[in-house]
N, C-alpha and C positions, 0 to 999 in steps of 0.2 A: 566229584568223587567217583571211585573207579563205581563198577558195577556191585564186585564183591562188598564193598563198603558199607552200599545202601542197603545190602539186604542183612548183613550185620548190624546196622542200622535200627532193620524195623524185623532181626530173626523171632522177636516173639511172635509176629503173625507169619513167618513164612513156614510152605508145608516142602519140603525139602524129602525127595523120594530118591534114596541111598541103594539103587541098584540098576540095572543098564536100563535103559530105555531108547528103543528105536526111535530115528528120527521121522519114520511114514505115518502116520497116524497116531500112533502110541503116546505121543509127546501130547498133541492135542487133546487126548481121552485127560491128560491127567490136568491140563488147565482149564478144560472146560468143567473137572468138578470143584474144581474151587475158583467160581469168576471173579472174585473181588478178591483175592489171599496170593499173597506173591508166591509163587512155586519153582523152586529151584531144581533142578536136575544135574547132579553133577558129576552124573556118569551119561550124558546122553552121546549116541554117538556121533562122535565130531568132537567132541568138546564141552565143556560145562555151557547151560543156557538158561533161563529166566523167565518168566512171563509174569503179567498182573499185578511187577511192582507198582505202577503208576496207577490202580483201579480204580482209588476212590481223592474223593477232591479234600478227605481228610489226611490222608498219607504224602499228598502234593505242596498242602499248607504246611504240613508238620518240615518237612526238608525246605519250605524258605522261611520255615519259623515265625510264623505269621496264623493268625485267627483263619478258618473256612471261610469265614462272612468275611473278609477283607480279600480275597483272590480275585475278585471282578475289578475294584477300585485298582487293586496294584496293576493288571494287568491293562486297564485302560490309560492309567498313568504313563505304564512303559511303551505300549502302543502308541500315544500321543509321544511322549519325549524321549526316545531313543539316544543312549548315552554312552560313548566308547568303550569299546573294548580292551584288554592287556594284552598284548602281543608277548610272550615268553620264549625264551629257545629252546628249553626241552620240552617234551613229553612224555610221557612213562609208556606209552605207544610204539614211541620211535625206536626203544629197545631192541623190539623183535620184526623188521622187517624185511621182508623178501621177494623177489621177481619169479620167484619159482609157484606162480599162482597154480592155485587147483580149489575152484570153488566146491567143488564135489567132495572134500572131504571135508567142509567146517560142518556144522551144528544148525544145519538150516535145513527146518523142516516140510515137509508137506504134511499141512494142516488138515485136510478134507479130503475123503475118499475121491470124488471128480475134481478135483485140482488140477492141473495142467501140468503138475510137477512139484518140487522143494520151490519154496519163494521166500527171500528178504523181503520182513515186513515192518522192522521201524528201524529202516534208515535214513538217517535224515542228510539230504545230500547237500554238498557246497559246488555252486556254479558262481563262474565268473564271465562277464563280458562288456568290455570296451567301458571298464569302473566301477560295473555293477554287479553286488555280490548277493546272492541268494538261496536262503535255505529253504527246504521244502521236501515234503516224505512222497515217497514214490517207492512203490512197492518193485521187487525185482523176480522175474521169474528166468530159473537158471535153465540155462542151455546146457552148457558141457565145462569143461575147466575154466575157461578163462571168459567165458559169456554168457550174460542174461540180456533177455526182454523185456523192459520198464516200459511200466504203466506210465506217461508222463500226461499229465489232463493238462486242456489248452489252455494254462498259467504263465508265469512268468517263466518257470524254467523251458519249457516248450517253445516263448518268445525267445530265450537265448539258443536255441538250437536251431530253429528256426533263420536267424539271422547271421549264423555259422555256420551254416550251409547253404547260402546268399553267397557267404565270401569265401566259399570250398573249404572249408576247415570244419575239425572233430571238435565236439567240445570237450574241453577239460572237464573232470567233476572228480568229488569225493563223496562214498557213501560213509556214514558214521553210522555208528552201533556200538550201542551202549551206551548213552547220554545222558546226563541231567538232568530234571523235571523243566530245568527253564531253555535248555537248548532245546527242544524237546516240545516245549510249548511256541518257539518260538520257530521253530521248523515247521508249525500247525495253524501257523500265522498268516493272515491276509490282508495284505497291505497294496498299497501302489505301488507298481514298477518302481524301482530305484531306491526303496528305504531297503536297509541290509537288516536283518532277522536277530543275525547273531547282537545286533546293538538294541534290540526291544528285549534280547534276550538280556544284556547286561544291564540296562536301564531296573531288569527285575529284580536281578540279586543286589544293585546298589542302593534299591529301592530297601528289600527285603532284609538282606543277610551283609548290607555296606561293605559289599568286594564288589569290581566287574569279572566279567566273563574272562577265561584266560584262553587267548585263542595261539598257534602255533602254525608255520609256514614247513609243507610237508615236501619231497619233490617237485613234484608235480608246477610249484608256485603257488599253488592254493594257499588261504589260510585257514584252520580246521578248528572246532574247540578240541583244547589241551586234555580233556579227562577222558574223550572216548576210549571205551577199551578195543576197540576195531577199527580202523580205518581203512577202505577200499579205493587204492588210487585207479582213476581210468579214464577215458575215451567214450562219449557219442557220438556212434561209427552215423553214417549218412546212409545206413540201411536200417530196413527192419524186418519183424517177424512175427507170428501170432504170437500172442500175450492172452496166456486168459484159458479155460474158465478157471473162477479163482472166488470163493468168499467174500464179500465185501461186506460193509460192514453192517446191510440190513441181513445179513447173513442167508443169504441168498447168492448163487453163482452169477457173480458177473460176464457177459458177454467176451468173444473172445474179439479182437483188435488187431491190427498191422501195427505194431507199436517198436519204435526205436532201440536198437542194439546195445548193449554196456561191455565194453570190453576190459575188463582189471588189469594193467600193469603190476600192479604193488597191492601187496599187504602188508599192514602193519599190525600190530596185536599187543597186547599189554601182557604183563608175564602170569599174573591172576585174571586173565580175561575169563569173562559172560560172556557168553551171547544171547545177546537182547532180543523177544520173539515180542509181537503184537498179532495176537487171536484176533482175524475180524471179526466181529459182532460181539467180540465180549467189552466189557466196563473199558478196561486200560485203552483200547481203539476209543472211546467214543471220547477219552477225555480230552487226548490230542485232536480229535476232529473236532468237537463242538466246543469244548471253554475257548478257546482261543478267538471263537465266532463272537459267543457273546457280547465282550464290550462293543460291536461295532451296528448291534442293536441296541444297545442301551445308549451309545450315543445317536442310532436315527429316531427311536421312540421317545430320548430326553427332546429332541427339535420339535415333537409332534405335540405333550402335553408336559405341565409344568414340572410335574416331579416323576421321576423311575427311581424306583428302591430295588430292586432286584430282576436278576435274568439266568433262565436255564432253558438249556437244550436238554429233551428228557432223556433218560435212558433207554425208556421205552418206546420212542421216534428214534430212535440209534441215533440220540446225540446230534440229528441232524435236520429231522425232516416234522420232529414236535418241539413246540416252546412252551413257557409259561413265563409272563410279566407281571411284576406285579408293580403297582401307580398310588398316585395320589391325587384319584379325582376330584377336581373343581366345576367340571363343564359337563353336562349330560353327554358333551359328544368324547368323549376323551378317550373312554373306553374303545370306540370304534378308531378312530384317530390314532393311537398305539396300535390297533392292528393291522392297516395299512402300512405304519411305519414300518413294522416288524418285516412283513414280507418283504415291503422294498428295500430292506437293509441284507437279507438272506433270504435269497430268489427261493433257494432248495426248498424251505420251511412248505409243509402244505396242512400246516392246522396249529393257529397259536392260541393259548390261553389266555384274556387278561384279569388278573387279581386285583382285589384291593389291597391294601399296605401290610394288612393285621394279617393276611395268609403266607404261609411260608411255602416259598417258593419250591424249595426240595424235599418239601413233601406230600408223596404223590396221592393221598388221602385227604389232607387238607385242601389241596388244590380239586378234588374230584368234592367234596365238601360244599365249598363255591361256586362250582358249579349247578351242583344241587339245590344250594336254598335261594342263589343271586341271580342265578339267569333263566330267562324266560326266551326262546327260539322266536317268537315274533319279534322279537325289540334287540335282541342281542345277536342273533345270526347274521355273520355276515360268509355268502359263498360266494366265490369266482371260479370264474369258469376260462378253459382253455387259457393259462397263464406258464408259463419259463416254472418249470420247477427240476427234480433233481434227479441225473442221470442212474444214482443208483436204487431209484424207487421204480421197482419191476412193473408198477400198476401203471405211470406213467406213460403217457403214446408221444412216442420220439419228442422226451424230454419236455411235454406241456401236461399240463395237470390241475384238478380241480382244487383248489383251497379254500378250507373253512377257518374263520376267524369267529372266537366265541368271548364273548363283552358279560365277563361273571362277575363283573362291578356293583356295588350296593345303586340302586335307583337313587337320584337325589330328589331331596324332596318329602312327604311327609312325615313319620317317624323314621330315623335309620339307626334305631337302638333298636327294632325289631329285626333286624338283620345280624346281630351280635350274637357271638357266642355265651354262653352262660358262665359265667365263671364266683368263684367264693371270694373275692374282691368287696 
């Protein structure tokens, strides 16, 4: 569905602010005071724009009509079994398109006083190369009409760029804006070379909502999902430029970069378009960064001990760099055993929780609970030292960092009804 749709959708929580609003700062004062409540602006200048629809993982469940507690299963399901897409001939996009680019006047704001500039921030790009087709978010910092600066981190699409400038050639790409919850999830996705995005992304709706993804063939030769309400055709030129400083999403200024050129041939736009914003460091950033992570520790921590019931990247590790698991111990070592796994499964993580079954996992009291009455720092502490951890944690020294891994599991062995909560049962 378009953009306008979803917040139609879900208008009884949106807070929707009915007079101009600049696009340099001003935009961001008003989503930072509502970080979980989608905020509409649609007088901001440039065009109508959005933030904070996607903030919570109950407003994500509700749009594939599915339970909260079932978003890890579905997603590990579509991560494993990727399932075709609909290719369609129109798109409600393809309406409004034209060569007369001018990035300087859409709805893209600068978020932060020391910003580098206005930046695209949840676009999810389409690359193609030599069969292989990948989506993935990469933020865009604008130069002048027809040029941005993209962040591209050494991924897969970096590998395609990479290898197109090997054989002297630009690479194609599309940025999207305005998307879906599951193109969206699946742009957030980390997989091996050569699986396509956009088919973990339809393995979810046919999982979920029993349609595939409906995807569209734009100029360029690309194929694009069909509901964006923006599409950005263009070129990565075989130069680059400083990128940076810029928010990220431990919200702190990222470092500034020599980072790769985006040149836009085409816009295209839907007649009702949004434009779609992602605040780094608030809720909606971390959901695309970290849900997407977790099935890929719950399948290295399910290899480690018998059973995993649950997995979250917290909100307060921005989604990325804190965990919490929660298990079903059988072995005194199990606890410890899921914490290894964790790290090896997401190098970034530098401090995981492990729970037992009966703690819930998204709650960040329960879980600090657990901690409290279950773990003891001689028997449960586990720290490493000088380990690969994650580029956007400022404490880090050229990307290596200390991690603590904390075993809040019930001891096994002699009463463990004195570890229970109290309850009127």
């Amino acid at each position: 569905m378009a953009m306008r749709e979803w917040l139609n959708r879900f208008a009884a929580d949106v807070v929707t602010i009915n007079e101009p609003v600049r696009r340099e700062i001003e935009a961001t004062r008003h989503f930072v005071a509502h970080p979980n409540i989608p905020v509409l602006l649609p007088k901001m200048e440039g065009g109508p724009a959005a933030a904070n629809l996607w903030s919570t993982r109950d407003r994500v469940a509700a749009a594939l009509e599915i339970p909260k507690d079932q978003l890890l299963a579905r997603l590990l399901e579509a991560q494993a079994h990727p399932k075709d897409t609909r290719t369609v001939d129109r798109a409600p996009f393809q309406k409004n398109a034209t060569t007369d680019v001018d990035l300087t006047t859409l709805p893209i704001p600068k978020l932060y006083p020391k910003d580098a500039g206005r930046f695209i921030t949840a676009g999810v790009w389409v690359a193609e190369w030599e069969g292989v087709r990948n989506l993935s978010f990469h933020r865009i910092q604008i130069l002048d009409a027809k040029r941005g600066a993209c962040r591209i981190v050494p991924r897969h699409l970096r590998h395609m760029y990479n290898e197109a400038a090997k054989a002297g050639q630009e690479l194609k790409v599309a940025v999207c804006v305005g998307l879906d919850p599951w193109n969206l999830l699946g742009g957030g996705t980390s997989v091996e070379y050569g699986v396509d995005e956009s088919r973990i992304a339809s393995a979810l709706t046919q999982s979920c909502l029993r349609k595939p993804v409906d995807m569209v063939r734009i100029q360029n030769g690309l194929t694009v999902p069909a509901e964006a309400d923006y599409v950005l055709e263009g070129r990565l030129l075989q130069e680059t430029h400083a990128e940076g400083p810029f928010v990220d999403a431990v919200r702190t200024y990222d470092r500034v970069r020599q980072e790769p050129v985006l040149v836009i041939d085409r816009i295209y736009r839907r007649d009702d378009a949004v434009f779609h914003i992602i605040v780094g460091g608030l809720d909606e950033h971390f959901m695309f960064m970290g849900m997407p992570r977790e099935p890929v520790i719950y399948q290295a921590v399910s290899r480690a001990v018998p059973h995993v019931k649950a997995v979250r990247l917290t909100e307060g590790g921005c989604a990325w760099l804190h965990g919490v698991v929660s298990i079903r111990k059988q072995h005194q070592g199990d606890g410890k055993n899921a914490i290894m796994a964790a790290f090896g499964a997401h190098t970034s993580m530098k401090q995981v929780t492990i729970v037992d079954e009966d703690i819930d996992v998204y709650d960040d009291r329960d879980v600090e609970w657990a901690v409290a009455t279950r773990f003891q720092a001689d028997r449960g502490l586990v720290v490493l030292h000088g380990v690969r951890g994650s580029s956007i944690d400022p404490s880090s020294q050229d990307g290596f960092t200390s991690k603590v891994g904390i075993d809040a599991t019930k001891p096994l062995g002699g009463d463990p009804a004195m570890f229970d909560k109290a309850t009127l049962d």
